[in-house]
C-alpha positions as CSV (number, residue, x, y, z in Angstrom):
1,X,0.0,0.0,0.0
2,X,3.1,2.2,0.7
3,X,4.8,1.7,-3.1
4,X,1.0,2.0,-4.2
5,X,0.4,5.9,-2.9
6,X,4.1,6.6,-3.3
7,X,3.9,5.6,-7.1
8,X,0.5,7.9,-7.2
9,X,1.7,11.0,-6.1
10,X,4.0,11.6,-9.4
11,X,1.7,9.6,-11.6
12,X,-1.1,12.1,-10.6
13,X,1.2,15.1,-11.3
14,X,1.9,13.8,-14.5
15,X,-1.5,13.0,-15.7
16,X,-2.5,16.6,-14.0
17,X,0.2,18.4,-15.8
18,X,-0.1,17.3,-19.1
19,X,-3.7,18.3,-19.3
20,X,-2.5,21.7,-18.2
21,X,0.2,21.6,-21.0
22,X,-2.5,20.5,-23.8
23,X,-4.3,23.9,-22.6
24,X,-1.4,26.1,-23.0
25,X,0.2,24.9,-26.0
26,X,-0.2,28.7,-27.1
27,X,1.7,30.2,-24.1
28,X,5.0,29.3,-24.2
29,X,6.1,30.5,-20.7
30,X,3.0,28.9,-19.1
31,X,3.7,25.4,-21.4
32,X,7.6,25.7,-20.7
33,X,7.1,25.6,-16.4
34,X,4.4,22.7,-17.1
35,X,6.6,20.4,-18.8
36,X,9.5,21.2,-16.2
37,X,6.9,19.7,-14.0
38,X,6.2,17.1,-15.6
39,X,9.7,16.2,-15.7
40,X,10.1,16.6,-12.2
41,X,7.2,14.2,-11.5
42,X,8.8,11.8,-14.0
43,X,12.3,11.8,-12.8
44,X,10.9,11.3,-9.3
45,X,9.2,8.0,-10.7
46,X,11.7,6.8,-11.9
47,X,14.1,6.7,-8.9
48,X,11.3,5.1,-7.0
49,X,11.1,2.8,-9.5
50,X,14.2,1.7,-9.4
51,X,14.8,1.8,-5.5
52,X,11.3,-0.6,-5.8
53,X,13.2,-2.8,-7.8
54,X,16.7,-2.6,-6.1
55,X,14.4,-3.6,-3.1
56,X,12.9,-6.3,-4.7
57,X,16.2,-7.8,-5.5
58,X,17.7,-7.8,-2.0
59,X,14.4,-9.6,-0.7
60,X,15.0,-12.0,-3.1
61,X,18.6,-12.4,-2.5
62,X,19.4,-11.5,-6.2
63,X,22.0,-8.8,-5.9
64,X,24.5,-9.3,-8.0
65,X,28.0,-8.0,-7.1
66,X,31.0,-7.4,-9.6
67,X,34.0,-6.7,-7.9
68,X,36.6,-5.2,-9.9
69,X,40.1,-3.1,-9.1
70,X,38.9,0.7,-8.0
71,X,41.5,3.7,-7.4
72,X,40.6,5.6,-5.0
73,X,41.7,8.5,-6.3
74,X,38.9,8.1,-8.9
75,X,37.0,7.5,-6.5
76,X,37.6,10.8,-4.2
77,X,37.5,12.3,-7.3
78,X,34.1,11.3,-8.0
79,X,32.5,12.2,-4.9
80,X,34.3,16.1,-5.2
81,X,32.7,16.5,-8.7
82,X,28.9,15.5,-7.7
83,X,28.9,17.0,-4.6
84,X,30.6,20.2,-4.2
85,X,28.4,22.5,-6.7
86,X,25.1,21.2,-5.2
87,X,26.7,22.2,-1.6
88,X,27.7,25.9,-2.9
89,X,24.1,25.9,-4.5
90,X,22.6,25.3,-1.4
91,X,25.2,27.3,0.8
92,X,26.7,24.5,2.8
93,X,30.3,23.9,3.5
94,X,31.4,20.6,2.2
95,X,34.7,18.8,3.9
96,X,36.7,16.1,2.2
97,X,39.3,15.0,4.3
98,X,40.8,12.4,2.3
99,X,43.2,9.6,3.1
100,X,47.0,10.9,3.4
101,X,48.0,8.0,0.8
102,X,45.8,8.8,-2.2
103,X,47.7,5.5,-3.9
104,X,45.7,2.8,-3.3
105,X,42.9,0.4,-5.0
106,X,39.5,-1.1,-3.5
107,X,38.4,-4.2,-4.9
108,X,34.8,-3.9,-5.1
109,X,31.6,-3.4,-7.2
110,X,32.0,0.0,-8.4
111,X,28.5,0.6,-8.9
112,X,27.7,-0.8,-5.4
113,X,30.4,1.4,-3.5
114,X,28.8,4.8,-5.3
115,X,25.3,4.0,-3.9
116,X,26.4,3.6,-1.1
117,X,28.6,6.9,-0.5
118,X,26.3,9.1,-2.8
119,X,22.7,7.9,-0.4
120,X,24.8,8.8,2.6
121,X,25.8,12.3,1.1
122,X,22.9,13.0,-0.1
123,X,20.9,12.6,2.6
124,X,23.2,14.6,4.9
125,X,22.4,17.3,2.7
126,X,19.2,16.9,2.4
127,X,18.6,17.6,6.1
128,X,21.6,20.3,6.5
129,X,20.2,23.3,6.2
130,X,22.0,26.4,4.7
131,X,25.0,27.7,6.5
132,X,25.3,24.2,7.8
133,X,28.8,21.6,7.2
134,X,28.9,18.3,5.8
135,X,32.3,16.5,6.4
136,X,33.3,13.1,4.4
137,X,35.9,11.7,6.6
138,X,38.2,8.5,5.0
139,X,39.3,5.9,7.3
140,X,40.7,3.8,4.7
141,X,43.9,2.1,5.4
142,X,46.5,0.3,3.4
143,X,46.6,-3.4,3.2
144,X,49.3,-5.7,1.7
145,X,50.0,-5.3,-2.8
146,X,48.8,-1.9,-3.0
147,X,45.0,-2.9,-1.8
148,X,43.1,-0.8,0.9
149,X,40.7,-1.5,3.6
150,X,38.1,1.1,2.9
151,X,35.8,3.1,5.5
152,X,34.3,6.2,6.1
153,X,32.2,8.3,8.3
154,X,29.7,11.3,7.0
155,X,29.4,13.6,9.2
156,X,27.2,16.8,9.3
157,X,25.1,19.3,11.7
158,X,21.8,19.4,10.5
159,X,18.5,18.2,12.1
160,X,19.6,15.1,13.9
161,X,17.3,11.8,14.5
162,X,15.3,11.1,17.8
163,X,16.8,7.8,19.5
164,X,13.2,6.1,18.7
165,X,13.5,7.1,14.9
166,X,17.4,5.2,15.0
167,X,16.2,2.2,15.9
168,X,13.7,1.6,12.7
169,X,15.5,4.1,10.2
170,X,16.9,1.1,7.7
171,X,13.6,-0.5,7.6
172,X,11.8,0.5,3.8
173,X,9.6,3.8,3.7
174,X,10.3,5.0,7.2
175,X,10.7,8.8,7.5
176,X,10.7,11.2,10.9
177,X,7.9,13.1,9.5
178,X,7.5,14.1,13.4
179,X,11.0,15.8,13.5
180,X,10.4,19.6,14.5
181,X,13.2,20.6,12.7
182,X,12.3,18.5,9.2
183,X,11.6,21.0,6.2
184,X,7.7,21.4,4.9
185,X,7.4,19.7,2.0
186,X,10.7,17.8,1.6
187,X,10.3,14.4,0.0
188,X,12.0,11.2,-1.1
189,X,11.1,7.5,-2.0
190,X,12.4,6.1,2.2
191,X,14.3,3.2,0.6
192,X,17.6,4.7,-0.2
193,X,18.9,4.1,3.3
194,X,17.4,0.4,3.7
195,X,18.8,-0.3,0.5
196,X,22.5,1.0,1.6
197,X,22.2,-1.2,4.8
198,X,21.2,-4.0,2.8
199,X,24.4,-3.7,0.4
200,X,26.4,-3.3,3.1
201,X,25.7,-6.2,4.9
202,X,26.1,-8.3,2.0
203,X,29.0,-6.9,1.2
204,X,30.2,-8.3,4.0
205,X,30.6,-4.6,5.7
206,X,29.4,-2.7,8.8
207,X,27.3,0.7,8.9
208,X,26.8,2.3,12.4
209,X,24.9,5.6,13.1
210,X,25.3,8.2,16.0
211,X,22.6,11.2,16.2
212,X,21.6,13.8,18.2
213,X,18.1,15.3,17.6
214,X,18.8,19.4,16.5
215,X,23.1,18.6,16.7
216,X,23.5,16.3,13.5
217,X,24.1,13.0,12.5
């Protein structure tokens, strides 16, 4: 029933803003912000979508892992380039404190090690709020033939979980929608975070979580 009113919401905005857009095919301005909508809507959908079907996989024990030789400085790299411009845009202070030894090489599923780091960033920006920090911190240490043991802590000052909300934050579609500090209006599809405990684990890995409501995560 969750996935069902969660699929809804931008289904309804889409079928809502194209009728809009059939009636103001003669204004362009008008026609211009409803198709921006629409896309919205639709690129919404399609991350729930495929958080549904990342979901579905894990339940069914079908996650597929391809481990395969990756630098870290590509990695690092990667994370820099997504994520400082949306931090300027939204006037946070982003921190990388990177590993003193930038030579090294994970052996992991590429794809699988970027979900994981980019639903942890995001969501620490998500509930900074301007003026606030956000601090990627590498533990990462060097193991024998130029391999690494890789770890990392996110850290950031925004609005914090209650010690109720900790205990049931990795299971699918659960939000603090009771958190007086939560932005109106700020959505997202829940699963990002069960599915990043999920990988972990079967990754073999460990995720632990320290928050303070109002002090940060």
């Amino acid at each position: 029933s969750r996935i069902s009113h969660d699929i809804r919401t931008p289904l309804s905005a889409i079928s809502n803003m194209t009728e809009f857009a059939l009636e103001d095919l003669n204004d362009q301005a008008k026609l211009k912000n409803d198709l921006l909508k629409i896309r919205t809507s639709n690129e919404f959908l399609l991350s729930l979508i495929n958080d549904i079907l990342d979901i579905s996989k894990i339940d069914s024990g079908k996650v597929e892992f391809n481990p395969e030789p990756y630098p870290y400085q590509e990695y690092i790299t990667r994370i820099k380039n997504m994520f400082e411009p949306l931090c300027a845009q939204k006037n946070i202070k982003f921190i990388i404190m990177p590993r003193l030894q930038t030579v090294g090489t994970m052996l992991a599923d590429k794809i699988r090690i970027n979900q994981i780091t980019l639903n942890l960033i995001s969501n620490a920006i998500k509930y900074t709020p301007p003026g606030g920090t956000v601090t990627y911190i590498s533990h990462s240490r060097n193991l024998p033939a130029d391999r690494m043991l890789f770890s990392f802590e996110i850290k950031d000052n925004g609005i914090g979980m209650s010690e109720a909300f900790l205990k049931v934050m990795f299971e699918p579609f659960t939000q603090e929608h009771n958190n007086p500090r939560r932005p109106q209006g700020l959505t997202g599809t829940s699963l990002g975070l069960s599915i990043v405990k999920h990988v972990v684990d079967q990754m073999g890995g460990t995720l632990t979580v320290k928050s303070k409501l109002g002090q940060g995560t």
